[in-house]
C-alpha positions as CSV (number, residue, x, y, z in Angstrom):
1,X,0.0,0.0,0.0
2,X,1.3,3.5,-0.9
3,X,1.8,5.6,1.9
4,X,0.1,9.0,2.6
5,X,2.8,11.6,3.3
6,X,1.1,14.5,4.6
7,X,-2.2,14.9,6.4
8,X,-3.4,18.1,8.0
9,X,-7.0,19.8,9.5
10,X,-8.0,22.8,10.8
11,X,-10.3,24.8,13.4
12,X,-11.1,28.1,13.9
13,X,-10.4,29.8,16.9
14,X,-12.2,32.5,18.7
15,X,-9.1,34.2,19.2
16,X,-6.6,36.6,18.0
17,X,-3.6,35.4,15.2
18,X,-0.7,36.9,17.6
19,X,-2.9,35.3,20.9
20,X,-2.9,31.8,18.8
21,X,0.7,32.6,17.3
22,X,2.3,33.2,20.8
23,X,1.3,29.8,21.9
24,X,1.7,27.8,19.5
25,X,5.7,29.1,18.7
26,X,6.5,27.7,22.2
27,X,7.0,24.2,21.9
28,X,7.2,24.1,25.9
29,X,3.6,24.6,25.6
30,X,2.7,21.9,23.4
31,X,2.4,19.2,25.6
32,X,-1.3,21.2,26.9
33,X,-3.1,20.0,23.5
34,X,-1.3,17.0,22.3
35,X,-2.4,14.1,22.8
36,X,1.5,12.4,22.5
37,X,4.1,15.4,23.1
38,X,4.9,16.3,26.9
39,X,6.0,19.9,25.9
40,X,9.5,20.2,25.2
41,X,13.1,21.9,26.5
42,X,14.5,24.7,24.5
43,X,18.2,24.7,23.8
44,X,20.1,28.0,24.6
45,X,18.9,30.0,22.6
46,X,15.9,31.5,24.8
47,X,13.3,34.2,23.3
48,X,10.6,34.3,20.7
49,X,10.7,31.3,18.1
50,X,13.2,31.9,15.2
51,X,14.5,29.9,12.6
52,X,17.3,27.5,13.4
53,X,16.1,27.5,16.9
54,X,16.7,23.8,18.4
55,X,14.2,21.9,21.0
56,X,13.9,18.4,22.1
57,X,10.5,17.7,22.4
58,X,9.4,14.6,25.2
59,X,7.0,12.4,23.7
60,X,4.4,9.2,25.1
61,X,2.8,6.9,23.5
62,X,1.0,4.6,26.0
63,X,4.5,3.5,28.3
64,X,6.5,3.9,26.1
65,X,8.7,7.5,26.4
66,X,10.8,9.0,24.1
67,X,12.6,12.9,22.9
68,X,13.1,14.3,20.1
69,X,15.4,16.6,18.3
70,X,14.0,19.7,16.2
71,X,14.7,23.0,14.5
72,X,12.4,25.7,13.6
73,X,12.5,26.0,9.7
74,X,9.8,28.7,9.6
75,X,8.6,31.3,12.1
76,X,6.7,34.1,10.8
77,X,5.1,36.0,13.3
78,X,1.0,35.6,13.3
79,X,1.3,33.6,9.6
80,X,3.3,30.2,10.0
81,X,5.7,28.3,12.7
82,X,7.2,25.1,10.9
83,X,9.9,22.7,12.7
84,X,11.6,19.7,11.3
85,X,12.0,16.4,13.4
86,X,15.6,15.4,12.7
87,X,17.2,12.9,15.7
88,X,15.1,10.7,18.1
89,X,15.9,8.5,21.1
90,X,15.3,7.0,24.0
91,X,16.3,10.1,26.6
92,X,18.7,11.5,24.4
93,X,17.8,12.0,20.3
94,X,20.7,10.2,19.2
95,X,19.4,8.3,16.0
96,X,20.2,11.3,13.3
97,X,17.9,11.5,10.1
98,X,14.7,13.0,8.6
99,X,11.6,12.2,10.5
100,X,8.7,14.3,10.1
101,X,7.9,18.4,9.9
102,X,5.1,19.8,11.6
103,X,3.7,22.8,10.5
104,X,0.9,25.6,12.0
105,X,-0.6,28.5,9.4
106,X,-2.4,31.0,10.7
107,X,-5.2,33.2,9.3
108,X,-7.4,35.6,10.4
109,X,-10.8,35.4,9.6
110,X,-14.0,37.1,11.0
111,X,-14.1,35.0,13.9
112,X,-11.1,35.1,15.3
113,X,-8.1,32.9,13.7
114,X,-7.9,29.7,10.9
115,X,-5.0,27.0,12.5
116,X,-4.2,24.6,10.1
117,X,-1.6,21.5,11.4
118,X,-0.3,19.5,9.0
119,X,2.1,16.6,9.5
120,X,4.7,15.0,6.7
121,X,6.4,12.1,6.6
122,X,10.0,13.1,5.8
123,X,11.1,9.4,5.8
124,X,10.7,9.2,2.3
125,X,14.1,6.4,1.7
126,X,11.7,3.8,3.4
127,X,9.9,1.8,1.0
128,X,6.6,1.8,1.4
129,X,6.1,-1.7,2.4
130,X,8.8,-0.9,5.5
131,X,7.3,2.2,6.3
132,X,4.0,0.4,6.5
133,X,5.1,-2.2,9.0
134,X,6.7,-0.1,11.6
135,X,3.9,2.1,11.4
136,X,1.5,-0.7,12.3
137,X,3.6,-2.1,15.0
138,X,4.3,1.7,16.4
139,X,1.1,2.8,16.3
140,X,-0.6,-0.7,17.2
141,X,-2.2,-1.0,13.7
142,X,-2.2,2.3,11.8
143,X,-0.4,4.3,9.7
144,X,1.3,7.1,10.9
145,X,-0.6,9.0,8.2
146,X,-4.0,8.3,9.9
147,X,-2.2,7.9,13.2
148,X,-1.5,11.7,13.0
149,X,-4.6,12.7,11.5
150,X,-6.2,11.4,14.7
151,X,-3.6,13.5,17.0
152,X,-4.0,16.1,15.0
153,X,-7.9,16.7,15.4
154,X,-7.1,16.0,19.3
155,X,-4.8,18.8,19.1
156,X,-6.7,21.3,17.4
157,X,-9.8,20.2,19.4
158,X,-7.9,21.0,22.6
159,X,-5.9,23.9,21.4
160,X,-9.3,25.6,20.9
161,X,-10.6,24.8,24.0
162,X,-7.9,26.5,25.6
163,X,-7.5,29.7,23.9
164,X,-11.2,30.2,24.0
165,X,-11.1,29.8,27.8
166,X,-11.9,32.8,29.8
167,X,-8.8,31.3,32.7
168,X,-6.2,31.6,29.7
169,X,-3.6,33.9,30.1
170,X,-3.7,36.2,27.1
């Protein structure tokens, strides 16, 4: 079966673009919505997301625990924040190569703010049939495509919830 490289969805939010912007550029914060990232610990470089910026992000999937290596590839203020997913491991992303980019658009619209997340599958020197396998046995049956369609929709679901909450720091 051919694999599905990229899947995204979207929401609107009853909130500003810089409100929904601010939050979502922090990767610390992600672990709030996610249904699999635990946040994540920003490298040296401290202030407002900016490209090249590096974070390991803490993931879980059921027991099992695991970190990630990334690097902000886009970050224009109110319009886009896009990272790459290049290292993973255990507690320490020590297994180098292209993984996955994550990417958050951002448009205003009457109501408040269009968020689009997509997900690709930058593993694109797997065959298929590989790619398929560990997919199934990492996700307990899926794809990763579908896998992250479902997380994605979770995401969105509770990034809305949050941001539209009158306790939110704005």
């Amino acid at each position: 079966m051919a694999r599905t490289f990229s899947v995204s969805d979207s929401v609107i939010i009853e909130a500003s673009p810089s409100l929904v912007y601010q939050h979502v550029c922090n990767p610390a914060l992600m672990g709030r919505w996610s249904p699999e990232n635990l946040g994540a610990t920003l490298s040296a470089q401290q202030g407002p997301a900016h490209v090249g910026m590096v974070f390991d992000g803490h993931n879980k999937r059921g027991a099992l625990r695991w970190t990630t290596r990334c690097t902000v590839t886009a970050a224009e203020q109110n319009e886009l924040f896009r990272f790459r997913v290049h290292a993973i491991g255990l507690k320490q992303p020590r297994l180098r190569g292209p993984i996955a980019t994550w990417e958050y658009r951002f448009e205003p619209t009457p109501e408040g703010t269009k968020v689009t997340e997509t997900w690709t599958d930058d593993r694109r020197s797997w065959p298929d049939s590989v790619a398929n396998l560990f997919d199934k046995a990492a996700t307990r049956g899926s794809t990763f495509a579908d896998f992250q369609r479902t997380n994605i929709r979770i995401t969105l679901r509770n990034l809305k919830a949050a941001l539209e909450s009158p306790s939110e720091i704005r």
